[in-house]
C-alpha positions as CSV (number, residue, x, y, z in Angstrom):
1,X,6.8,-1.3,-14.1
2,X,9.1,-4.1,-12.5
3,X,10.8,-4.0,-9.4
4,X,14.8,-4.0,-10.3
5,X,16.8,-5.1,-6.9
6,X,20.1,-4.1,-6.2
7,X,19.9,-6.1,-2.9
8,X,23.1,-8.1,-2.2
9,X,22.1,-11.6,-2.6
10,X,19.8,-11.1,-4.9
11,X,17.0,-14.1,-5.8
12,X,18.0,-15.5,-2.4
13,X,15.5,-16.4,0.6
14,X,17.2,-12.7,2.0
15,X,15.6,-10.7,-0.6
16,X,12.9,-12.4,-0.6
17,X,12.6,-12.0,3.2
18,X,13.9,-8.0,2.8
19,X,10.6,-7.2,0.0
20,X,8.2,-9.4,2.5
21,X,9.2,-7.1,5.1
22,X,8.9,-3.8,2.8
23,X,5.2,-4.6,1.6
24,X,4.3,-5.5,5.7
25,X,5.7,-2.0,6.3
26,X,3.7,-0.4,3.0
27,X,0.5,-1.9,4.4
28,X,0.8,-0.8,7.9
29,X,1.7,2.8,6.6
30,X,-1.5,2.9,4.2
31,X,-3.9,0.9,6.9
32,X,-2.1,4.0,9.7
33,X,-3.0,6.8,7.8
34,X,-6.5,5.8,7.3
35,X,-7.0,5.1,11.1
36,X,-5.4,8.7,11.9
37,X,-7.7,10.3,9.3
38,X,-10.7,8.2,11.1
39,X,-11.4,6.3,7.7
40,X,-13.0,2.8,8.9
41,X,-11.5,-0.6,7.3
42,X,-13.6,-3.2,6.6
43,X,-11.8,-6.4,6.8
44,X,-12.1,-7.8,3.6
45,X,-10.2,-3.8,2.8
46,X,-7.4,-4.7,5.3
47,X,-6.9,-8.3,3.9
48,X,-6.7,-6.9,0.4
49,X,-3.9,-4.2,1.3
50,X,-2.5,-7.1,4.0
51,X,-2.3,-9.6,0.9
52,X,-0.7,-7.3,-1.6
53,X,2.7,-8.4,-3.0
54,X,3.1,-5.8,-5.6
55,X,4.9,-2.1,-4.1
56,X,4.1,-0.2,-6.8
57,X,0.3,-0.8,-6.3
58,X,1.0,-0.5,-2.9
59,X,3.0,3.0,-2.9
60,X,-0.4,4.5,-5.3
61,X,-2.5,3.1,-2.1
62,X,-0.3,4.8,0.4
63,X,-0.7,8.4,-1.6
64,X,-3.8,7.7,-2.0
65,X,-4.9,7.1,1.6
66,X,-4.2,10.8,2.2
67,X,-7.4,12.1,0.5
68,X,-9.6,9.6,0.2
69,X,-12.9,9.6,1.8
70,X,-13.6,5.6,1.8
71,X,-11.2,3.1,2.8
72,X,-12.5,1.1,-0.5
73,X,-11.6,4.0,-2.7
74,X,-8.2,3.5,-2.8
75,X,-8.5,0.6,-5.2
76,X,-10.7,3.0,-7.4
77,X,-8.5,2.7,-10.9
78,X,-9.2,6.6,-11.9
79,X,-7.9,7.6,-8.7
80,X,-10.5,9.5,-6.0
81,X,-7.2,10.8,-4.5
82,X,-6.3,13.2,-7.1
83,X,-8.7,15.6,-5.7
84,X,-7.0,18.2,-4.8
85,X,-5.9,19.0,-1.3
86,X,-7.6,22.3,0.3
């Protein structure tokens, strides 16, 4: 799935700046919710979700990080978060 803009100016250095500033935010929401739920991050964990570019990966990591049980099981491709929630 691609990411379709609608941002005025887009392909510009705003845009650009505007989804920079989106995937900061997606990786401080994921990397919160696994401090509040006590989940330790190792740092090669927080420079993968720190490094990520892509919000659709990132958006499956933050749902993820709700039920989880290991910070490293967000990147688990058949999804340890579809447990469901007691």
């Amino acid at each position: 799935m691609s990411f379709v803009s609608y941002f005025p100016g887009r392909g510009t250095v705003r845009e650009t700046a505007y989804l920079e500033g989106r995937t900061e935010g997606e990786a401080k929401g994921i990397l919160s919710v696994l401090e509040v739920r006590g989940i330790p991050v190792t740092d090669s964990v927080r420079e993968r979700i720190t490094s990520c570019s892509d919000l659709d990966r990132m958006d499956t990591w933050l749902e993820r990080s709700r039920t989880v049980e290991r910070a490293e099981d967000l990147f688990d491709e058949e999804g340890t978060a579809a447990k469901p929630i007691s």
